[in-house]
C-alpha positions as a Markdown table, in Angstrom:
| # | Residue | x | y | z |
|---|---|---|---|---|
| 1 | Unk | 16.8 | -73.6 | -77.9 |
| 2 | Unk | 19.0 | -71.8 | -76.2 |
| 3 | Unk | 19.0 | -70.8 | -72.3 |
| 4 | Unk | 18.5 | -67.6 | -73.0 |
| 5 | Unk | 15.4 | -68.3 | -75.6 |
| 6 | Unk | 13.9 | -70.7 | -72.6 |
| 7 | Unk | 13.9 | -67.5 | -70.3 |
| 8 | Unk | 12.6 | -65.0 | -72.6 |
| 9 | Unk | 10.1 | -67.3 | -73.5 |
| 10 | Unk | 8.8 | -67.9 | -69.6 |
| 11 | Unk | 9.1 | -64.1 | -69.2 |
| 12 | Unk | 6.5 | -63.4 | -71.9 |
| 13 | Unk | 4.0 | -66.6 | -71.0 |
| 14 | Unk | 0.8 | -65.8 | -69.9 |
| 15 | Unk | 1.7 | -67.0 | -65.9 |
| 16 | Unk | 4.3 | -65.1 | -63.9 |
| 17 | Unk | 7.6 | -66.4 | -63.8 |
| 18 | Unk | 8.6 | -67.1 | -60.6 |
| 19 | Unk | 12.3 | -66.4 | -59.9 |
| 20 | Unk | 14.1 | -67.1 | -56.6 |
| 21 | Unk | 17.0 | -65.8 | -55.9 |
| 22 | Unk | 20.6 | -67.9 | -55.5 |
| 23 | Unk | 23.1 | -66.3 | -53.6 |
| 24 | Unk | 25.8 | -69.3 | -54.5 |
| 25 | Unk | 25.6 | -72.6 | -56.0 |
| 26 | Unk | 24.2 | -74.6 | -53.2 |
| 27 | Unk | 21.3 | -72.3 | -52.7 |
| 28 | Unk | 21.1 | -72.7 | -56.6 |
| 29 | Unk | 20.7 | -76.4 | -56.5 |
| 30 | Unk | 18.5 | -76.1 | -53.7 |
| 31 | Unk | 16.1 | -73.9 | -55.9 |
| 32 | Unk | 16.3 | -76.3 | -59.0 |
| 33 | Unk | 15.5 | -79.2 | -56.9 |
| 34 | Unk | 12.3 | -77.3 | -55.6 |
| 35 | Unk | 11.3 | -76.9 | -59.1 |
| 36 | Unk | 11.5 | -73.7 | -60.3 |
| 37 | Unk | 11.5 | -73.2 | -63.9 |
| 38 | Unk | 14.8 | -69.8 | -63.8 |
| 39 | Unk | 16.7 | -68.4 | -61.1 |
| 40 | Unk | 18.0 | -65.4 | -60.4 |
| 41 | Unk | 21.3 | -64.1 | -58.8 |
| 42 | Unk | 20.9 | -62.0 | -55.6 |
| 43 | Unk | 23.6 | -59.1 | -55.9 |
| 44 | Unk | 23.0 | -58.6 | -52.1 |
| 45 | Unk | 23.2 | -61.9 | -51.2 |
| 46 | Unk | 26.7 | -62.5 | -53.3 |
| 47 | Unk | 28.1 | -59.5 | -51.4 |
| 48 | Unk | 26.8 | -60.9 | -47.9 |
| 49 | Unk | 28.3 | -64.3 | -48.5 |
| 50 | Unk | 30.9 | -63.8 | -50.3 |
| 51 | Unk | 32.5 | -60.7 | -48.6 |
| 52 | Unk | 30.6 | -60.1 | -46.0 |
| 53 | Unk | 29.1 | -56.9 | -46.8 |
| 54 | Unk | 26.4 | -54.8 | -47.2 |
| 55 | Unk | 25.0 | -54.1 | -50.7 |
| 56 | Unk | 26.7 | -51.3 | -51.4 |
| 57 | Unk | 28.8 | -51.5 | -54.9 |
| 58 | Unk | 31.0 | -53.5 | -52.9 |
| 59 | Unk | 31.3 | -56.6 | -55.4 |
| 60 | Unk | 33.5 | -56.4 | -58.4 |
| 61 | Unk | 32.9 | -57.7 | -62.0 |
| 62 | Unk | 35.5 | -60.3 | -61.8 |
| 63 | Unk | 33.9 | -61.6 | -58.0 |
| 64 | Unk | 30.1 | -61.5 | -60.1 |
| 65 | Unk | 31.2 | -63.2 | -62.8 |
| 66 | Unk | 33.4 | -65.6 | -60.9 |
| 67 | Unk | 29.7 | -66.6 | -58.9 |
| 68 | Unk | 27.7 | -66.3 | -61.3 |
| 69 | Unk | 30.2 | -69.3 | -63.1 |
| 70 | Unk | 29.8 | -71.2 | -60.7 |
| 71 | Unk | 26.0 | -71.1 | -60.1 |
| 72 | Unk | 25.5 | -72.1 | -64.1 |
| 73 | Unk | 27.9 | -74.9 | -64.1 |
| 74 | Unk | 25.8 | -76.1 | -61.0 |
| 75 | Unk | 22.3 | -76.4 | -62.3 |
| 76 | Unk | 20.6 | -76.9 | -65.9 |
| 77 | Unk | 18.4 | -73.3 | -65.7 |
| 78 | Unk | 18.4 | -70.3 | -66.9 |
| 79 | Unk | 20.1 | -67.8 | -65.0 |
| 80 | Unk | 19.7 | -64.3 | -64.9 |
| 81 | Unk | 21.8 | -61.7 | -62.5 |
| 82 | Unk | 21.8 | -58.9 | -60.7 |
| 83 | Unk | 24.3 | -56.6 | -62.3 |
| 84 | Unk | 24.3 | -53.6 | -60.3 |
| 85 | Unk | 25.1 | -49.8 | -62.1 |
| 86 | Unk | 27.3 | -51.5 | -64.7 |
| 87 | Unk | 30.5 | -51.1 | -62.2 |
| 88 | Unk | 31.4 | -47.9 | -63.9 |
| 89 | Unk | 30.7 | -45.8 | -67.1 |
| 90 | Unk | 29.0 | -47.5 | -70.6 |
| 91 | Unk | 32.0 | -49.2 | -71.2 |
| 92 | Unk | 31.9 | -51.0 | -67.9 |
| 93 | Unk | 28.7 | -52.0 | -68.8 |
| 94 | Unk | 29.3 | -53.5 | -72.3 |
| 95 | Unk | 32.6 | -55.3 | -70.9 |
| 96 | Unk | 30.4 | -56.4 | -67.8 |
| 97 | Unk | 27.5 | -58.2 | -70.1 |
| 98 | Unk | 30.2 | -59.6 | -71.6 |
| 99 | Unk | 31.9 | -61.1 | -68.9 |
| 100 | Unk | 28.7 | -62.5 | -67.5 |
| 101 | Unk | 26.8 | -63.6 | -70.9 |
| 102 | Unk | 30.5 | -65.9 | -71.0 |
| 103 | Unk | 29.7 | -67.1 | -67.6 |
| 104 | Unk | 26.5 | -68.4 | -69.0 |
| 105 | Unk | 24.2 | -65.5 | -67.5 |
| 106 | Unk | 20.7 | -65.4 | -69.5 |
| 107 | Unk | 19.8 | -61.8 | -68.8 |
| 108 | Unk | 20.3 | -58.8 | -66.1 |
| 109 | Unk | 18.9 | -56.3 | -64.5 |
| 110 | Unk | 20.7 | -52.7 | -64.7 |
| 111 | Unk | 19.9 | -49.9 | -62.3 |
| 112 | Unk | 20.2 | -46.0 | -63.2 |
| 113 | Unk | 22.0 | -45.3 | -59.8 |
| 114 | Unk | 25.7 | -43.9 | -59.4 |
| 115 | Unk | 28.7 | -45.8 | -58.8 |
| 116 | Unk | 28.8 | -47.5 | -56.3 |
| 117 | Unk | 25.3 | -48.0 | -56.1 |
| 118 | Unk | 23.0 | -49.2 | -53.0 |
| 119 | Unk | 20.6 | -51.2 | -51.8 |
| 120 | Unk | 16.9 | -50.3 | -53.8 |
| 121 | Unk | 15.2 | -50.6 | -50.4 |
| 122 | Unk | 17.8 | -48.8 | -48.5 |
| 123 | Unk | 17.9 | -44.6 | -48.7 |
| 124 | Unk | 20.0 | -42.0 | -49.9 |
| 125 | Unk | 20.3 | -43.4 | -53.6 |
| 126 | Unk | 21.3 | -41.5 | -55.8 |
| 127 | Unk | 20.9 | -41.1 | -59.7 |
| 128 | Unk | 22.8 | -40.4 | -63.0 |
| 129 | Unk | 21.1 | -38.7 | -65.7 |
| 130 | Unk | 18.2 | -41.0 | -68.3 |
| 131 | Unk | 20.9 | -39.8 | -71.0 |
| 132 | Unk | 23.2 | -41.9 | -69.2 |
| 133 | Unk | 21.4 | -44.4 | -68.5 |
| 134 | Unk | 20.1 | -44.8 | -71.7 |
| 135 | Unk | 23.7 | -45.1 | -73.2 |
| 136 | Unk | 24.6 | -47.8 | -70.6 |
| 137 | Unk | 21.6 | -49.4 | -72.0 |
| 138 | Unk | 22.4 | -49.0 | -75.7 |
| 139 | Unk | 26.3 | -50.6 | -74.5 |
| 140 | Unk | 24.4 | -53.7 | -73.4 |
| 141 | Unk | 22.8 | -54.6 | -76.2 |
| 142 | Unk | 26.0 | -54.4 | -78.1 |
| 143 | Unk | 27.6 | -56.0 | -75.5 |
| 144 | Unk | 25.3 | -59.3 | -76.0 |
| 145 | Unk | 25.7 | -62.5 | -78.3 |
| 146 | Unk | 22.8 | -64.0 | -78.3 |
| 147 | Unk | 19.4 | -61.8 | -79.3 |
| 148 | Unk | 17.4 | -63.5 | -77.0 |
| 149 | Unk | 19.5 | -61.9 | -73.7 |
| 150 | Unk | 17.3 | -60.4 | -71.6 |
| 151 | Unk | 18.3 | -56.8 | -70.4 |
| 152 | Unk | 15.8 | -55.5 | -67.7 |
| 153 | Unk | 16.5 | -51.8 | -67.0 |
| 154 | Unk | 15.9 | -50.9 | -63.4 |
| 155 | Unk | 14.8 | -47.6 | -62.1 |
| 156 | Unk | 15.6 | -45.7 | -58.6 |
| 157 | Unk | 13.9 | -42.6 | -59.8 |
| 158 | Unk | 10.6 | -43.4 | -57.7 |
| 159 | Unk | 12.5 | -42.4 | -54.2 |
| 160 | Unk | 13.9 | -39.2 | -54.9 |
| 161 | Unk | 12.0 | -37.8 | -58.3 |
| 162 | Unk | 9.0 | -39.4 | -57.6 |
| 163 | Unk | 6.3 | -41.8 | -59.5 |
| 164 | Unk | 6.0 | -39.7 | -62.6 |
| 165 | Unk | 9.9 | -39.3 | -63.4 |
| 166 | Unk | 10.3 | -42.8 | -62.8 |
| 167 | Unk | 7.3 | -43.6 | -65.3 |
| 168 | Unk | 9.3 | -41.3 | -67.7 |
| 169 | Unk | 12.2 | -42.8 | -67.3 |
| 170 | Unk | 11.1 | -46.4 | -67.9 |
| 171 | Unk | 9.8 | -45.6 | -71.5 |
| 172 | Unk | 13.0 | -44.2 | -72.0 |
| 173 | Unk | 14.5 | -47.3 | -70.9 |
| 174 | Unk | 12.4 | -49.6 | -72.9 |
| 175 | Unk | 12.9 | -47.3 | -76.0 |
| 176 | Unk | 17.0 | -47.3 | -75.9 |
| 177 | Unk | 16.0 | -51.6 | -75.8 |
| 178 | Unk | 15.3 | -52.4 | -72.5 |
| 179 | Unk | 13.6 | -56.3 | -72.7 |
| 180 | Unk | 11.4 | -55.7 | -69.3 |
| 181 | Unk | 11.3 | -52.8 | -66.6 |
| 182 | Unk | 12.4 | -52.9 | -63.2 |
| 183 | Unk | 10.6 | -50.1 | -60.8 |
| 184 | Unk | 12.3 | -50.2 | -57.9 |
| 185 | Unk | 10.5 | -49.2 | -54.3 |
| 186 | Unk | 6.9 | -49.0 | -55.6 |
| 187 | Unk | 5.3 | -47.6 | -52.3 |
| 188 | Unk | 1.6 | -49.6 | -53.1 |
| 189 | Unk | -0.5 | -51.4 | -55.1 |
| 190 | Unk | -2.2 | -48.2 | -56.9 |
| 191 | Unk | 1.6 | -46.9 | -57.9 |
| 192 | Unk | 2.2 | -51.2 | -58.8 |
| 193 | Unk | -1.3 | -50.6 | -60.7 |
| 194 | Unk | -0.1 | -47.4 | -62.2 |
| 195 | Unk | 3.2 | -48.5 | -63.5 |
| 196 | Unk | 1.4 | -51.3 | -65.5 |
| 197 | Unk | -1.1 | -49.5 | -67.0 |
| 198 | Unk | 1.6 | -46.8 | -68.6 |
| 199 | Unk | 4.6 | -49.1 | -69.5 |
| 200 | Unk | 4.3 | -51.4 | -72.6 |
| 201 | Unk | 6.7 | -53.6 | -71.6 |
| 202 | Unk | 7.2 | -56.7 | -69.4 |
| 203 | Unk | 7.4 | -55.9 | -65.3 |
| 204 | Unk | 9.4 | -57.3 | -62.9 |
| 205 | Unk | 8.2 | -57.3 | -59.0 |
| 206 | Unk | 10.8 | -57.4 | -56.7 |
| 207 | Unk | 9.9 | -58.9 | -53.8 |
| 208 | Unk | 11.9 | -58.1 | -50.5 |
| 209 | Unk | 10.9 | -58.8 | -47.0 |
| 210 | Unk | 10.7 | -55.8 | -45.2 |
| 211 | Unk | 11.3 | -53.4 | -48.0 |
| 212 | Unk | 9.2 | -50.6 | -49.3 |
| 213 | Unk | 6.7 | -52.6 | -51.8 |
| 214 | Unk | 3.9 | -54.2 | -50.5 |
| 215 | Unk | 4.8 | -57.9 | -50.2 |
| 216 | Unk | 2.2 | -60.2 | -52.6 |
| 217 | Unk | 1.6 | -63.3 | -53.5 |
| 218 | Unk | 2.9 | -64.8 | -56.7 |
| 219 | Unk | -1.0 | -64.8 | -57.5 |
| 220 | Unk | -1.3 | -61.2 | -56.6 |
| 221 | Unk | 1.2 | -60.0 | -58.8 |
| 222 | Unk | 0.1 | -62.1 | -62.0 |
| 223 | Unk | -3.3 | -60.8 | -61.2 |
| 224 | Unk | -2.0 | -56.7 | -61.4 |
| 225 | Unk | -0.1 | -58.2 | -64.7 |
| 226 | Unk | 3.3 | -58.6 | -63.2 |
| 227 | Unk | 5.8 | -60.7 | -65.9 |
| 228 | Unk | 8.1 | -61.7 | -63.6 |
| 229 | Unk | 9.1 | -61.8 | -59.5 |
| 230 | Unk | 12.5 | -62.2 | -58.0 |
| 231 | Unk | 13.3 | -62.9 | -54.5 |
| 232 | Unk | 17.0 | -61.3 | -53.6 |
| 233 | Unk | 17.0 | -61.7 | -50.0 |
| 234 | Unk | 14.8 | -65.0 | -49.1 |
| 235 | Unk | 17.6 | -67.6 | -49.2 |
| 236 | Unk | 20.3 | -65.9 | -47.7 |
| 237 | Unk | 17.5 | -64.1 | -45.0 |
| 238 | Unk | 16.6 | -68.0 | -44.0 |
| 239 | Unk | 20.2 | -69.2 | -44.3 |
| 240 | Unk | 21.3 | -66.5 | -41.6 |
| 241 | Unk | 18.3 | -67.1 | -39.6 |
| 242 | Unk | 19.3 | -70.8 | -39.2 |
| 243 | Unk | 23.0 | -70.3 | -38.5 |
| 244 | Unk | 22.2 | -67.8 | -35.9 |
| 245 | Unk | 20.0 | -70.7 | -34.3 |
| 246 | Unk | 22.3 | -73.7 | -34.5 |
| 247 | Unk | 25.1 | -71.8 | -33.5 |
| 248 | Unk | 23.6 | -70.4 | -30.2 |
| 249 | Unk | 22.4 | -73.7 | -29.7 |
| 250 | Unk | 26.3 | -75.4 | -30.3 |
| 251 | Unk | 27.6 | -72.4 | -28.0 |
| 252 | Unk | 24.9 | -72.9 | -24.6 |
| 253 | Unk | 24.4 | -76.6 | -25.0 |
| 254 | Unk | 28.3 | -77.7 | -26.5 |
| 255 | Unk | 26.4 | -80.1 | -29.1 |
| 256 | Unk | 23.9 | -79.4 | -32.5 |
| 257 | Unk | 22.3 | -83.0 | -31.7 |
| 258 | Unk | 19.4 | -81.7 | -30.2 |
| 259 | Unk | 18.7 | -78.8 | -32.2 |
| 260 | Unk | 17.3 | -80.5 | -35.2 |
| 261 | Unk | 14.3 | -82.3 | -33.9 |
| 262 | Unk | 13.5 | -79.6 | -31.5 |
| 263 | Unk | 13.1 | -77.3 | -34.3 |
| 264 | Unk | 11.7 | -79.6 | -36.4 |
| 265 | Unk | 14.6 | -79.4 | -39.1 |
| 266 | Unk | 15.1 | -83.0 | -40.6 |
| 267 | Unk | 17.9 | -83.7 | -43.2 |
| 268 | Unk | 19.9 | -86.9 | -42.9 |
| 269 | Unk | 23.0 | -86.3 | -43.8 |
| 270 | Unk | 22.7 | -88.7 | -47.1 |
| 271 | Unk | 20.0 | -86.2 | -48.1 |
| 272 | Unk | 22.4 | -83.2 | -47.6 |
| 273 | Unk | 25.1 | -85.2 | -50.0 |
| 274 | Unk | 22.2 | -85.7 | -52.7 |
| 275 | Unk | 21.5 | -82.0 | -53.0 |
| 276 | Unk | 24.7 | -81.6 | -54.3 |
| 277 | Unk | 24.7 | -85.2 | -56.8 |
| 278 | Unk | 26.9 | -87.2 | -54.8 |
| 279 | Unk | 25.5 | -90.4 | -56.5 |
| 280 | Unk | 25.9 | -89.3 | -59.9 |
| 281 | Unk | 29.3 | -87.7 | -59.0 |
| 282 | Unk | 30.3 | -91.1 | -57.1 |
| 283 | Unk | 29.4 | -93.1 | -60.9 |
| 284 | Unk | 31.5 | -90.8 | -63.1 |
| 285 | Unk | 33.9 | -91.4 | -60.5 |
| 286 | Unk | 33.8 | -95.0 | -61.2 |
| 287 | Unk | 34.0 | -95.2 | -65.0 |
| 288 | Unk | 36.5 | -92.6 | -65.1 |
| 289 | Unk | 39.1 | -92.2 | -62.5 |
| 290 | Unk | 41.6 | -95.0 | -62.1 |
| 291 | Unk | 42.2 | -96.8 | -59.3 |
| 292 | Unk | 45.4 | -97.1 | -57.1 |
| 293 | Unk | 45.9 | -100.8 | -57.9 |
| 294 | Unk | 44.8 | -100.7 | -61.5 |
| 295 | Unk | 47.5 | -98.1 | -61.7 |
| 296 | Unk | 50.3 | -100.1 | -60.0 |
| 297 | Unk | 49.7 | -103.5 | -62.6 |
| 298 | Unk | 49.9 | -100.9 | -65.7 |
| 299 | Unk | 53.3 | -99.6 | -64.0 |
| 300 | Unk | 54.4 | -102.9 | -63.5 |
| 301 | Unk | 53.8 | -104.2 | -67.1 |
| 302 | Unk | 55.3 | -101.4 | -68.6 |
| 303 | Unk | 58.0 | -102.1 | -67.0 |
């Protein structure tokens, strides 16, 4: 089975499929390691840590593909990503599903905002026509490889057109192919309710703290009939939170080696290595790299 047949098939389970989001391949691990079945690829997060920057089309295609590499090669789940407005026209969006199914992405999420896009829970979005949309939608699917990719089609409508357009707009989206719909900035649970009792198609929740939709439980969501729920900005939200801490703490006190157990933080530092496989690493190392003085006795009797 492939990965992409293993995500399609949690996405249409009868539970909701719980998705964190990875902003790079430690956090990815991190995730695995907790058990979660899929993982997704925070756009915003690859922008923050990566450039530095707001989530505003900043990221290219080659710097999303190039993380999204390295977060597959690091863990054994199915991956899916954020892939923005398609970073350009249709035919940035077929070459950019193709860049990322090669990168070993399982499925995306595609928004109907111009170029460059912004933040679904930040204002002043703003949209291209469902025509368009609809052929960026129709690129992806001849972009893909493997059936089983999973295009969700995100709207932006609900900010600026309102509930009904964005309703509208999602069957479109599911018509042209769409897998599973993305409404973006659902205001409560009625509109949440709503927009599952008109769309015959999975739902994704997007969870963000702070942001405009009502922040649920996993429980919550499965119970309105939610498919799936992503979390874009909780790893990178607690990564900041802690390097703001420790590095106060290093700049008033001149050390970290009290800041630990005062906040209650324990990780010994073999723990920190094992995240990351240093043991299984360190036995590959064994059986296949040669060793300094094994090398010197072959030089010696080939001489």
């Amino acid at each position: 089975m492939s990965r992409a047949k293993q995500f399609k098939d949690l996405m249409l389970a009868p539970e909701i499929l719980v998705v964190p989001s990875a902003y790079d391949a430690l956090s990815a691990k991190v995730i695995e390691q907790a058990g979660f079945p899929a993982i997704h690829m925070t756009g915003s997060g690859t922008s923050a840590s990566m450039l530095g920057l707001p989530d505003l089309g900043f990221a290219t295609i080659t710097e999303m593909a190039w993380n999204a590499k390295n977060i597959c090669l690091a863990v054994d789940l199915p991956v899916i990503m954020d892939i923005d407005a398609g970073y350009g026209n249709a035919m940035n969006t077929w070459r950019c599903v193709r860049e990322f199914e090669r990168a070993g992405i399982v499925g995306g999420h595609l928004e109907d905002q111009v170029v460059p896009k912004r933040c679904g829970h930040l204002e002043g979005k703003r949209l291209i026509s469902t025509r368009e949309m609809i052929g960026k939608i129709e690129a992806a699917v001849e972009a893909r490889t493997d059936p089983d990719w999973v295009l969700i089609a995100r709207t932006d409508a609900r900010e600026k057109l309102g509930l009904d357009e964005a309703i509208r707009r999602a069957k479109e989206y599911v018509r042209a192919g769409a897998d599973c719909i993305f409404l973006e900035a659902m205001l409560n649970v009625d509109e949440m309710k709503r927009v599952r009792d008109e769309i015959d198609a999975p739902l994704l929740a997007n969870m963000v703290e702070g942001g405009k939709t009502p922040w649920l439980t996993t429980r919550e969501l499965q119970d309105l009939g939610y498919n799936l729920a992503i979390y874009p900005l909780s790893g990178w939200y607690a990564a900041t939170t802690i390097l703001r801490k420790v590095f106060a703490a290093l700049r008033d006190e001149g050390t970290t080696q009290n800041f630990w157990e005062r906040n209650d933080l324990r990780m010994t530092f073999h723990e920190l290595f094992e995240v990351f496989d240093y043991s299984r690493i360190s036995e590959l190392e064994a059986r296949f790299v040669v060793k300094d003085d094994e090398a010197v006795k072959d030089d010696d009797h080939v001489q």
